[in-house]
N, C-alpha and C positions, 0 to 999 in steps of 0.2 A: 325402427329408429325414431319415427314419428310419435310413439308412445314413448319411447325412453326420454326423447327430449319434452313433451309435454307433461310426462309426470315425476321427470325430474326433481325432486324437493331442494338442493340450491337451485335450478334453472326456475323453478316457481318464485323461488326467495328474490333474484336478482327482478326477474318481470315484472314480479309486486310490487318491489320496493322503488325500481327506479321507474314503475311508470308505463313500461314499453307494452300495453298490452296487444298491439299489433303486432308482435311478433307468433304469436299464436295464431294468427291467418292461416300463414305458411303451413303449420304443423298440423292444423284440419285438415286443409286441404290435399297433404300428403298421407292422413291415414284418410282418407276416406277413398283416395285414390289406391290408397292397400287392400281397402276393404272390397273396392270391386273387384283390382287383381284376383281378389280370392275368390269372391262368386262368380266370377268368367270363368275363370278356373274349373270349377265345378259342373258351372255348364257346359264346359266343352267335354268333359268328361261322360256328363250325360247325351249329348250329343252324338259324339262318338261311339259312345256303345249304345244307344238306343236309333241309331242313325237316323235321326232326326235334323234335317237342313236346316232349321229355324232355328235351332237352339246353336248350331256352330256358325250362322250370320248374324245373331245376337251376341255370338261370343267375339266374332270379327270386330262390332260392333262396338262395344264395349271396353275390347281392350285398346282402340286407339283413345278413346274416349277418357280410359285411364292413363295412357300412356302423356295426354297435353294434360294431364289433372300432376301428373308427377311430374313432370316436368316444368310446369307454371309453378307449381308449391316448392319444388327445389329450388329454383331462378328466383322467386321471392326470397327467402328465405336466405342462398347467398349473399341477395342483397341489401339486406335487412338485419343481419345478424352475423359478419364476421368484421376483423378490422380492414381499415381503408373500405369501408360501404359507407351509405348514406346514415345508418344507426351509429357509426363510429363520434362524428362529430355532436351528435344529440347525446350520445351517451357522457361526453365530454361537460356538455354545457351542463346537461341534469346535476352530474358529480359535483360541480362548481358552487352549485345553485344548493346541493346537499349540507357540502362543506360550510356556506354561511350559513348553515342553520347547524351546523356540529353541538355548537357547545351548549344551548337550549332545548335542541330538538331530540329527543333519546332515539326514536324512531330517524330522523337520518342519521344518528351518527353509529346505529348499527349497520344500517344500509348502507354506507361509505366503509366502514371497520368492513364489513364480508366480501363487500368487490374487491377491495383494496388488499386483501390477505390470501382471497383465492386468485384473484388474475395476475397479482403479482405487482401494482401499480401505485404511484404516489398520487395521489390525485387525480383531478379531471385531464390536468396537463401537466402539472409536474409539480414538485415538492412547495412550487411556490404560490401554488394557490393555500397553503396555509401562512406562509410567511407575508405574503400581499396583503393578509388583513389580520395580522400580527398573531396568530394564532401556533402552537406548540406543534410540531411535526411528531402525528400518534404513532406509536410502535407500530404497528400496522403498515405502514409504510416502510418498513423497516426489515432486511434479510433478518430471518430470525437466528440465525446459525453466526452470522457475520457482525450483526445487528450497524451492517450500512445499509444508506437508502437504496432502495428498489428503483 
């Protein structure tokens, strides 16, 4: 799961664009915490059939070791990357902050057009952060099927 969401190509496109590169802590730290699952794993394997004590107290070892590694990078990562978290309201103000740069900036106003089409969303906070500063409400905002706002 830790590789799907960090090589994700939109989850890379949103992280780039809006900025959030600490959301990738989280996603380290849980493949790395995969990555020992897997060599404990192997040691105990060796262990067990080589009956060797060391290698299954290393493996004791290790896997709680992974176990606070997966569970820290989970706990982060809710906290940091779904709605109503601490990323929610940041994610909010960036948008806002994008949208004044819309109609200049080519680069935010892809980066607002992809959030805004894949999450489903008008804005940072709603349709009226383009009307607050007299600006056209983009299709993007826009059910495409219905073509009302989102």
């Amino acid at each position: 799961m830790g590789l799907w969401t960090r090589f994700d190509k939109d989850m890379d496109e949103y992280v780039n664009s809006l900025g959030m590169y600490f959301y990738w802590h989280g996603t380290t730290v849980i493949m790395v915490g995969a990555t020992i699952v897997m060599i404990t794993s192997f040691m105990a394997c060796c262990g067990a059939y080589f009956k060797n004590r060391a290698l299954l107290i290393a493996y004791k070892v290790f896997t709680v070791i992974a176990f606070i590694m997966l569970l820290g990078g989970s706990a982060y990562i809710l906290d940091h990357g779904m709605e109503d978290t601490k990323l929610f309201p940041w994610v909010q103000r960036r948008m806002r902050e994008l949208i004044h740069q819309y109609q200049w900036d080519v680069s935010a106003r892809r980066t607002v057009d992809i959030v805004q089409e894949y999450v489903g969303c008008c804005g940072g906070y709603s349709a009226s952060d383009y009307t607050d500063i007299h600006l056209p409400i983009p299709d993007t905002c826009r059910n495409q099927v219905s073509q009302s706002l989102v």
